[in-house]
C-alpha positions in Angstrom: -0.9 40.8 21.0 2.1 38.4 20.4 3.4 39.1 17.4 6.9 37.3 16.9 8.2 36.8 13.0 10.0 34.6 11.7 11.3 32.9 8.7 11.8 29.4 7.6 15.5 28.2 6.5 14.6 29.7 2.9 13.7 32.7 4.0 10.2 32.4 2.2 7.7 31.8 5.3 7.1 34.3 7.9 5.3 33.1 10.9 3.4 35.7 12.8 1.6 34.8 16.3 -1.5 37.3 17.5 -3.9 37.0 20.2 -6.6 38.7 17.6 -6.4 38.7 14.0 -7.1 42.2 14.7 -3.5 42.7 15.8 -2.2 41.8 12.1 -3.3 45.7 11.0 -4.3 47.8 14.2 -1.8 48.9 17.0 -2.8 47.2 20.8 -1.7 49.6 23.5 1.6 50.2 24.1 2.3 48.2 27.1 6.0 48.2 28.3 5.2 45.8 30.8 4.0 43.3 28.7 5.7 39.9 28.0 5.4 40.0 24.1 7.1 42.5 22.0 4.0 43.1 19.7 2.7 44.5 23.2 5.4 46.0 24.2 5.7 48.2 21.2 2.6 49.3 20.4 2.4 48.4 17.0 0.2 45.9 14.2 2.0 43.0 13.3 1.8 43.5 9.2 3.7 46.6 10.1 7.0 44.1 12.2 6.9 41.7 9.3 7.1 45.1 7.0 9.9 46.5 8.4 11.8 43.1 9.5 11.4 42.4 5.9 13.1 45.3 4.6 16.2 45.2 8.0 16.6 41.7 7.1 16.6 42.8 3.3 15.0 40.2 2.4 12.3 41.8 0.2 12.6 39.6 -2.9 10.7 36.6 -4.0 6.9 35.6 -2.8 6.6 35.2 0.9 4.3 33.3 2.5 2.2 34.8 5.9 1.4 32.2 8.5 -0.4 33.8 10.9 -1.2 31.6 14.5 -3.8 32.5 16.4 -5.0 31.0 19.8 -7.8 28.2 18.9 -10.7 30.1 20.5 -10.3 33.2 18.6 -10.4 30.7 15.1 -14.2 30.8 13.5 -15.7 29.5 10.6 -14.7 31.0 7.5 -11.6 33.2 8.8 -8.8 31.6 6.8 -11.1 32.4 3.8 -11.6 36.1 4.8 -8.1 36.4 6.5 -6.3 35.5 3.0 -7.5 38.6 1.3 -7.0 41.0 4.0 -3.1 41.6 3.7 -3.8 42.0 0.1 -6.0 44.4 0.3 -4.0 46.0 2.6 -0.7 45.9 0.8 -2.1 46.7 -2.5 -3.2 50.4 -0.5 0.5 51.2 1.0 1.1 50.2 -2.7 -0.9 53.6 -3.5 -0.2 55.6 -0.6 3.5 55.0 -1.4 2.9 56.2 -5.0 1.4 59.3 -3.3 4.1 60.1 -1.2 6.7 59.8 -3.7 4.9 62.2 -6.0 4.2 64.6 -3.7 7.8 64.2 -2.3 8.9 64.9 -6.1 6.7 68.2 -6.3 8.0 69.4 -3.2 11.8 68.5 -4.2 10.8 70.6 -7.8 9.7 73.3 -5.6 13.1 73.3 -3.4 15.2 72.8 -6.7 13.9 75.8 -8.3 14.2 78.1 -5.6 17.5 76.6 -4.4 18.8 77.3 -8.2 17.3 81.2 -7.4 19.3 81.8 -3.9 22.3 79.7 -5.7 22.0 82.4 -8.5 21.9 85.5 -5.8 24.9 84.3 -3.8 27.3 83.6 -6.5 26.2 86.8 -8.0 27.2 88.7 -4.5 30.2 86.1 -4.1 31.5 87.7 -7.5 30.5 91.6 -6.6 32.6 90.7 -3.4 35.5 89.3 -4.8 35.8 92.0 -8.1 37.7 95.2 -7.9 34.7 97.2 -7.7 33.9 97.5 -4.2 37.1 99.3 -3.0 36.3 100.8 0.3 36.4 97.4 2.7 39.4 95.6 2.7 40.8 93.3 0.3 40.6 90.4 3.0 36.9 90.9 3.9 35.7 91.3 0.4 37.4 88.0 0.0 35.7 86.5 2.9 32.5 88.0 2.0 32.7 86.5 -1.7 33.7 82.7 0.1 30.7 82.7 2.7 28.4 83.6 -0.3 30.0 81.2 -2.1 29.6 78.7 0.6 25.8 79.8 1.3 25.0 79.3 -2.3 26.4 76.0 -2.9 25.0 74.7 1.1 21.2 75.6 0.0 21.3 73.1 -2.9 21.7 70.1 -0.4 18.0 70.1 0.9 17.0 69.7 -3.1 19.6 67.0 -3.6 18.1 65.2 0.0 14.6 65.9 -1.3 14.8 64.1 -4.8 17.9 61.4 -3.8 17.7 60.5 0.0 14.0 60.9 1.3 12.0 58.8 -1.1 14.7 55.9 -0.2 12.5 54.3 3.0 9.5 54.5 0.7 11.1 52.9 -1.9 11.9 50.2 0.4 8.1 50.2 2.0 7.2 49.8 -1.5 9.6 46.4 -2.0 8.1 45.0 0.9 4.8 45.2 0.6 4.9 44.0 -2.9 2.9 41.0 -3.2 
């Protein structure tokens, strides 16, 4: 497969070159060896145009999806059946994105809730520690003690914050690009 994209001055055509039409949605063998980078990675070509897309950031607007093919792999009718084919195909990663991001959302409930449980527990210990009440440790370690609870407590609510804030961010993108 030579899959090479590329846009025209406007950023609005993206030229992709494959030995099979196949290429454009399944992965050829990862050949390192190989003189085309398509080859060389392993990987369909919708998926290079996807993710160039969204590096290039350039995710905005229609695009349009030239793809060459060598003249002996062209039959009748392709063009016709080709067209639908990437629309069909983005409007599922359309879906599948919508699935990820609510089961990412469930999951980041899940951590938030029992997050705001251990966050409840620490600072409870953190303020048993640093009270007068427990008088047979010293002062210092009781102060300690209190801080690393503290610090414990307040450290477990960052995988709730990355759940709901940072991990749905490359779908989010995914979702940009493949909207048609």
């Amino acid at each position: 497969m030579q899959t090479t994209a590329t846009a025209d001055q406007a950023g609005q055509e993206l030229v992709v070159r494959v030995s099979e039409i196949r290429d454009l949605f399944t992965a050829p063998d990862t050949d390192p060896l190989a003189q085309h980078e398509g080859e060389v990675m392993g990987e369909p070509a919708l998926l290079r145009v996807a993710r160039e897309l969204m590096a290039a950031r350039r995710m905005s607007g229609a695009h349009k999806l030239v793809v060459q093919l060598p003249a002996d792999k062209i039959e009748p009718g392709l063009a016709e059946r080709a067209q639908a084919w990437p629309v069909r195909y983005c409007t599922l990663k359309l879906e599948d994105n919508d699935a990820q991001l609510r089961v990412m959302r469930r999951e980041a409930a899940g951590l938030m809730l029992r997050g705001l449980l251990i966050l409840t527990v620490c600072m409870d210990m953190s303020s048993v520690f640093r009270s007068e009440t427990i008088i047979f440790r010293p002062p210092r370690i009781n102060s300690t003690l209190g801080e690393g609870f503290d610090v414990i407590g307040w450290v477990t609510r960052w995988r709730p914050v990355e759940a709901f804030v940072f991990n749905p961010t490359p779908v989010r993108t995914s979702t940009r690009a493949h909207r048609f």
